[in-house]
PLY file of the C-alpha trace (Angstrom):
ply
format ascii 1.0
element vertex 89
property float x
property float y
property float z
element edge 88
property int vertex1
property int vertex2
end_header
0.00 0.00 0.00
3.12 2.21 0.74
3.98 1.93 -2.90
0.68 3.69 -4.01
0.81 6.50 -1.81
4.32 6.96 -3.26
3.29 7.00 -6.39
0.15 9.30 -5.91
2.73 11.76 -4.05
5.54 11.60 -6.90
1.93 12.55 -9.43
1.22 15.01 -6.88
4.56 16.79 -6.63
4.88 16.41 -10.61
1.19 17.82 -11.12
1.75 20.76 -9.18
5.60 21.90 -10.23
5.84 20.45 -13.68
3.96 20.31 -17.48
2.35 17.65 -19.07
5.68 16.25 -20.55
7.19 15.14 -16.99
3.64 13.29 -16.78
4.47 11.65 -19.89
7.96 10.65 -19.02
6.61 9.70 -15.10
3.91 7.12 -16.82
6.68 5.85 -19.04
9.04 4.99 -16.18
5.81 3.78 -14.16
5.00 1.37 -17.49
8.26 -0.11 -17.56
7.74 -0.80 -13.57
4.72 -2.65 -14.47
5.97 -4.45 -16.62
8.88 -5.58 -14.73
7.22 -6.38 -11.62
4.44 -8.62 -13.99
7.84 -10.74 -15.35
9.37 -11.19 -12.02
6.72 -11.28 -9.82
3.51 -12.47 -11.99
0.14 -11.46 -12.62
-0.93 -10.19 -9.63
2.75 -8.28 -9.02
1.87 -7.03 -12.24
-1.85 -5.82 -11.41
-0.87 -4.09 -8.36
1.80 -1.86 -10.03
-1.02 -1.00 -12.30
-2.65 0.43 -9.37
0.61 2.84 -9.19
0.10 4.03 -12.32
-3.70 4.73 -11.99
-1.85 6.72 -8.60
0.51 8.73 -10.04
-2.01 9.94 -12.48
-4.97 10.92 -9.82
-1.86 12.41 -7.69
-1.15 14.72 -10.92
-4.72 15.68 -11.23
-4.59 16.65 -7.13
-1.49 18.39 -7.62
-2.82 20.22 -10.51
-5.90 21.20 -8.72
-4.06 22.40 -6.01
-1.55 24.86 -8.19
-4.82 25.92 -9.52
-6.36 27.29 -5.72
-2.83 28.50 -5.14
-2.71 30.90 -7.70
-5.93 31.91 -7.47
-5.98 32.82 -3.68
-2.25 34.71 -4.99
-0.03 32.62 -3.44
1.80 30.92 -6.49
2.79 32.25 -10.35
1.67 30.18 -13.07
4.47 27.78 -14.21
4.10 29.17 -17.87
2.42 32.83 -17.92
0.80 33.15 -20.95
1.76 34.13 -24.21
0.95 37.74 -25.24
-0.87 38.03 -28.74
2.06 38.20 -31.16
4.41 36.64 -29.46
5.68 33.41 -30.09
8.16 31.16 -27.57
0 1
1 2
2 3
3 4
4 5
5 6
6 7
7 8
8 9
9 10
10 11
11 12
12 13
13 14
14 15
15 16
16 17
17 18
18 19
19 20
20 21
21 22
22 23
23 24
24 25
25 26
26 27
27 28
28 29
29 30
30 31
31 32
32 33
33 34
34 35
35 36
36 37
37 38
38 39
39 40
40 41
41 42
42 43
43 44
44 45
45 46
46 47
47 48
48 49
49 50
50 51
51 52
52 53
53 54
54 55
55 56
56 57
57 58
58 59
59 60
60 61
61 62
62 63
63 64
64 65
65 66
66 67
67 68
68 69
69 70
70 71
71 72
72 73
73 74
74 75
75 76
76 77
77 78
78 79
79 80
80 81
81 82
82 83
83 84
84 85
85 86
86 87
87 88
C-alpha cells in the first residue's frame, strides 16, 4: 500500500511543479515498472503496479488542482504565464 501513496505523491509533486511532458515521461518509467514487476513477480505483481500508475495519475490531477487554488488565492505564479498576442516562444 506504501507503494501507491508513493506513487500518488511523486503525481502530486509532478502535477503541481511540472507540465504535461514530466507526466508523460513519469507514466513511461511507471510502465516499464509494471511491466517488470508482472515478469518477475507475476500477474498479480503485475496488477498491483497498475494500481501505481492509476496513482501517479490521480496524484497529478490533485497536484494540478491544487496549483490551480494556489494561484488563485495569490499565493503561487503560473508555471508558464501566458503568451501575449504576437508573441511566439
Amino acid at each position: 500500500m506504501w507503494v501507491i501513496a508513493l506513487h500518488f505523491g511523486a503525481g502530486a509533486v509532478t502535477g503541481a511543479m511540472f507540465t504535461m511532458r514530466t507526466l508523460l515521461a513519469l507514466v513511461m518509467i511507471n510502465l516499464v515498472e509494471c511491466v517488470a514487476a508482472w515478469l518477475i513477480g507475476g500477474l498479480a505483481a503485475g496488477l498491483y503496479s497498475i494500481a501505481g500508475l492509476f496513482a501517479v495519475q490521480i496524484g497529478y490531477l490533485a497536484g494540478g488542482f491544487l496549483r490551480s487554488a494556489l494561484e488563485r488565492a495569490g499565493i503561487a505564479h503560473p508555471v508558464h504565464p501566458p503568451v501575449r498576442a504576437g508573441h511566439q516562444r
